[in-house]
C-alpha positions in Angstrom: 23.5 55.3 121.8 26.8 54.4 123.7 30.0 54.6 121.9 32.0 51.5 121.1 35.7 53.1 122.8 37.0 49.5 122.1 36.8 49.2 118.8 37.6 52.5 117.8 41.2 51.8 119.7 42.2 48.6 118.2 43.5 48.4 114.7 41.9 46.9 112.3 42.5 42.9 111.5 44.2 42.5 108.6 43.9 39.2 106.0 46.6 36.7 105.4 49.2 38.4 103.4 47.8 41.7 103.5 50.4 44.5 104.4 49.2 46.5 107.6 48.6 50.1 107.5 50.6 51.0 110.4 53.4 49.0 109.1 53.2 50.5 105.2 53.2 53.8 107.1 55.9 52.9 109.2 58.4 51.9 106.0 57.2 54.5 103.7 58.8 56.9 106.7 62.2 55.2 107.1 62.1 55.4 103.2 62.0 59.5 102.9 65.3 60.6 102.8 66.2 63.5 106.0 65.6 67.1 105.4 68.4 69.1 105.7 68.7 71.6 107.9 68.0 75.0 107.5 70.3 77.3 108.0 68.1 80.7 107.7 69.3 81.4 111.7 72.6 81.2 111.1 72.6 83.4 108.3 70.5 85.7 109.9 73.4 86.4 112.7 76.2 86.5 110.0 74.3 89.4 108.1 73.2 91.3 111.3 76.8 90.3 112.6 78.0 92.3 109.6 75.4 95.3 109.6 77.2 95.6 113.4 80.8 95.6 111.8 79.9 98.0 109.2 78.2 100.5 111.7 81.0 99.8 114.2 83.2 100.6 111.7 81.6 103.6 110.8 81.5 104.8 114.1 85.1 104.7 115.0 86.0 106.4 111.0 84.1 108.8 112.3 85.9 109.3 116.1 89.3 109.1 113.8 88.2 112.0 111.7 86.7 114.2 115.1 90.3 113.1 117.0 92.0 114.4 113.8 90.3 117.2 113.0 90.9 118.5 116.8 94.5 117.1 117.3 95.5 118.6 113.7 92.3 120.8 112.5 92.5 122.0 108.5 92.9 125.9 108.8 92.3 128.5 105.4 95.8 128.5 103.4 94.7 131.9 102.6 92.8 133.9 106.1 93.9 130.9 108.2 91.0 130.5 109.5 90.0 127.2 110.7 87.6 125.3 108.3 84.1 124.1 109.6 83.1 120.8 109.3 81.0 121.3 106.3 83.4 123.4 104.6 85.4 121.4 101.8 88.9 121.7 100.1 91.7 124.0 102.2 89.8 127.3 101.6 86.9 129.4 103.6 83.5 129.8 102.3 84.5 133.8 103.7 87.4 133.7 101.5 85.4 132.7 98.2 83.3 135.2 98.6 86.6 137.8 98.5 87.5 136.8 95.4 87.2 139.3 92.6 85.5 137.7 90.3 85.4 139.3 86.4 82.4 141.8 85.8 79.8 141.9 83.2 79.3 142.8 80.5 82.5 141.1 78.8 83.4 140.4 74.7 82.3 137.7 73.6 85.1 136.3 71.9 88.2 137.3 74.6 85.7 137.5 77.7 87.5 140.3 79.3 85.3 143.1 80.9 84.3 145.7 78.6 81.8 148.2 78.2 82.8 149.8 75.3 81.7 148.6 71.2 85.4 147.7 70.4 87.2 145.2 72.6 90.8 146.7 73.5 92.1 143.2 75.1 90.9 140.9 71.3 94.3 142.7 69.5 96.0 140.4 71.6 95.3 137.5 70.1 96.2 136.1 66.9 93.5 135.1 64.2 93.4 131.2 64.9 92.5 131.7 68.4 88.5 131.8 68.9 87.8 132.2 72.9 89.5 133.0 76.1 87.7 132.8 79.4 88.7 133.5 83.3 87.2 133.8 86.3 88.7 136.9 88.7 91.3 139.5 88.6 94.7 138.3 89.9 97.4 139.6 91.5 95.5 141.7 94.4 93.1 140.0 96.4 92.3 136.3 97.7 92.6 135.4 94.2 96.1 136.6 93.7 96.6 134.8 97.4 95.7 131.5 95.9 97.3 131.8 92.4 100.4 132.2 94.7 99.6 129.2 97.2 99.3 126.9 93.9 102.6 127.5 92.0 104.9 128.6 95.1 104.0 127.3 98.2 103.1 123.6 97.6 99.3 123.9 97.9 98.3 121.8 95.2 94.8 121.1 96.5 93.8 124.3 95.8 93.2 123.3 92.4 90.2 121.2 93.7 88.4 124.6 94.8 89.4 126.5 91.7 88.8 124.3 88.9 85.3 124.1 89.5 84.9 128.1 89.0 86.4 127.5 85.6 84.5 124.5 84.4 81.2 126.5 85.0 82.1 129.8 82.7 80.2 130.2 80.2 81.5 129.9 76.6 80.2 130.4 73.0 78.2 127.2 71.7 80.8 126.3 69.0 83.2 125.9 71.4 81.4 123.4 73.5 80.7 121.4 70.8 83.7 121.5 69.5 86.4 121.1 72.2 88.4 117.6 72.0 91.4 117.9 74.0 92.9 120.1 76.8 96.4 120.9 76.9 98.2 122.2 79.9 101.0 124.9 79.2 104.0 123.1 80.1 106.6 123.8 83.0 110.1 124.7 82.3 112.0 121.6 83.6 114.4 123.4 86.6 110.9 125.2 88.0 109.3 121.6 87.7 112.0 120.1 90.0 111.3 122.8 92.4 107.6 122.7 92.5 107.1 119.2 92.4 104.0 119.7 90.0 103.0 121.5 87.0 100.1 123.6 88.1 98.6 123.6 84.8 98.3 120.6 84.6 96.8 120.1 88.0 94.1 122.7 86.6 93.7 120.4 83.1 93.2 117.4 84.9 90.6 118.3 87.2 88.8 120.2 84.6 89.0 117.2 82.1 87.2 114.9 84.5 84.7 117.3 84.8 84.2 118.6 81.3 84.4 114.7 80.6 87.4 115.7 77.5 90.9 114.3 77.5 93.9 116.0 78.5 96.9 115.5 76.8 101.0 117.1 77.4 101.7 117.6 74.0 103.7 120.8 74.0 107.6 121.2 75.9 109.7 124.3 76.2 112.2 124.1 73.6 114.4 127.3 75.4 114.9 128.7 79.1 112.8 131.1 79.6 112.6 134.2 82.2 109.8 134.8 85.0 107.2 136.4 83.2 106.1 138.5 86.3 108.9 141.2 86.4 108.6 142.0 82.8 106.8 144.8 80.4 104.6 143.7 77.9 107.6 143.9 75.1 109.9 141.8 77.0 107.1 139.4 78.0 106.4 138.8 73.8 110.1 138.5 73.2 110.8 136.3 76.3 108.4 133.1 74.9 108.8 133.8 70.8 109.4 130.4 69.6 109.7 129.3 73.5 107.2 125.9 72.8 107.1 123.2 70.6 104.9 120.2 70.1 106.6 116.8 71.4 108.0 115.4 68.2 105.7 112.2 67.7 102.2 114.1 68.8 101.9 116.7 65.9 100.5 116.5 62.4 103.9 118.3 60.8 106.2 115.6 61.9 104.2 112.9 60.8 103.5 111.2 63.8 99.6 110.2 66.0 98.0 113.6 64.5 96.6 114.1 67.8 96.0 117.4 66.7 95.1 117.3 62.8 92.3 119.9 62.7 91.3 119.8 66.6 90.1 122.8 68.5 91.8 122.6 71.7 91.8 124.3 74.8 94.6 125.3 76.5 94.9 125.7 80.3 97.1 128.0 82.2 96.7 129.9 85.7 96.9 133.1 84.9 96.6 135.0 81.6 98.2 138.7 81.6 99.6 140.0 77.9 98.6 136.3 76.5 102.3 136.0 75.1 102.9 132.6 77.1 99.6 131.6 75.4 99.8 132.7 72.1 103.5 131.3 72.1 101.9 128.0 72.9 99.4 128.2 70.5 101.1 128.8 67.5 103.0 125.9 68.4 99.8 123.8 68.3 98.3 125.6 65.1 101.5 125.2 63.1 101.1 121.5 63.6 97.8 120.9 62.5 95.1 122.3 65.3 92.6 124.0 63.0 92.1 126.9 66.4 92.2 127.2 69.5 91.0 128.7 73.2 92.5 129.7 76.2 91.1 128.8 79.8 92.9 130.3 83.4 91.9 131.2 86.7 93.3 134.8 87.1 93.7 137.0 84.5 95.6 140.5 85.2 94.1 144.0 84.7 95.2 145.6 81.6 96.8 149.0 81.4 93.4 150.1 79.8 91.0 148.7 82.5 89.1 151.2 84.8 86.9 148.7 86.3 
């Protein structure tokens, strides 16, 4: 049977006031309303136009830190050594491991090395003090070295390698639980000009941001005091005696914030040798209303006793 191509190409007749198909079809299009246009391409190039800026960017941060590190390259402030790229802070993985850190076993209560049944170093201390803890023996070695770098010869980013030692010693459980503020032992205000920083405080900050406890500068020197390094243990107790007092406003005695109304608090120092900075400084804080306290430092000195 042939197919009809004629018909199938015309369009169909349509009656007297009947609306043609091709017509309706025709309106209903100019009717629609234009699709906007998509802009999917566009931001395709902005965020692979960015990807490109942040990995150029990234690139040349990179060449600035290479063309710095070999123009002006970090060296050990202690071996002077120069630092590999992996190494952080200003001192040597070699030097770290020079450091003379504290033996074991060690009391308990003062942490100093002992192997004996009756700590010699815990006479020191006065009753309302509960824990002391440090890391290595200072003045001889690396250790000694850095304790030096900090407080005389500007290096204040050695407290970034050091405090890190200090925040992982190990302590008794009540004092973990307990500890709710650090205190920094406070800078006489002449040695403070010179420095430009107080060390301690240096050491409280860090440690507070990673203890995740609040540091507060609540005690000031009420006296000049000598150096403590050039003197005997007898002149070192006299020296600080009634040295340090709470800032009037922050103690519970005086009436003021009760920052410390039965606290235990820790406080920070470099270096602990007879503990008569320490003890001066805690009295201060246990006479205004800290129910006890600890003591955290870096170095501590050997004791006349010690034949470690």
């Amino acid at each position: 049977m042939a197919l009809d191509h004629g018909s199938r190409s015309r369009p169909p007749v349509s009656s007297v006031g009947s609306v043609s198909p091709v017509k309706n079809a025709r309106s209903s299009a100019r009717s629609r309303k234009p699709e906007k246009p998509r802009d999917l391409p566009a931001r395709t190039h902005l965020t692979q136009a960015g990807q490109g800026f942040q990995s150029l960017s990234g690139l040349l941060r990179a060449a600035l830190h290479g063309l710095a590190d070999f123009a002006l390259p970090i060296a050990c402030v202690c071996c002077h050594r120069l630092l590999a790229a992996h190494e952080p802070g200003i001192v040597c993985g070699l030097c770290w491991t020079k450091v003379d850190w504290l033996p074991h076993p060690r009391c308990d209560r003062c942490g100093h090395p002992s192997d004996r049944y009756r700590c010699r170093w815990c006479p020191l201390l006065p009753n309302f003090v509960r824990a002391v803890r440090s890391c290595c023996w200072v003045p001889d070695g690396i250790a000694g070295d850095l304790v030096h770098n900090l407080k005389y010869s500007g290096w204040s980013a050695i407290a970034l390698g050091v405090v890190p030692h200090m925040a992982r010693l190990s302590w008794p459980p009540d004092v973990v639980a307990e500890r709710a503020l650090l205190i920094p032992v406070p800078l006489a205000a002449e040695r403070l000009r010179e420095r430009g920083y107080n060390q301690s405080m240096l050491l409280a900050t860090e440690l507070a941001n990673l203890w995740k406890v609040p540091v507060r500068e609540l005690l000031a020197r009420s006296r000049p005091t000598q150096t403590q390094t050039r003197l005997a243990p007898a002149e070192r107790l006299r020296n600080v005696a009634g040295a340090f007092s709470v800032i009037p406003g922050r103690g519970l005695a005086d009436g003021g914030m009760k920052e410390l109304a039965r606290k235990h608090v820790i406080l920070v120092d470099d270096v602990v040798t007879t503990a008569a900075t320490l003890n001066s400084c805690a009295t201060a804080l246990y006479e205004n209303g800290a129910r006890i306290i600890s003591y955290v430092t870096f170095g501590r000195a050997r004791s006349a006793s010690d034949r470690l």
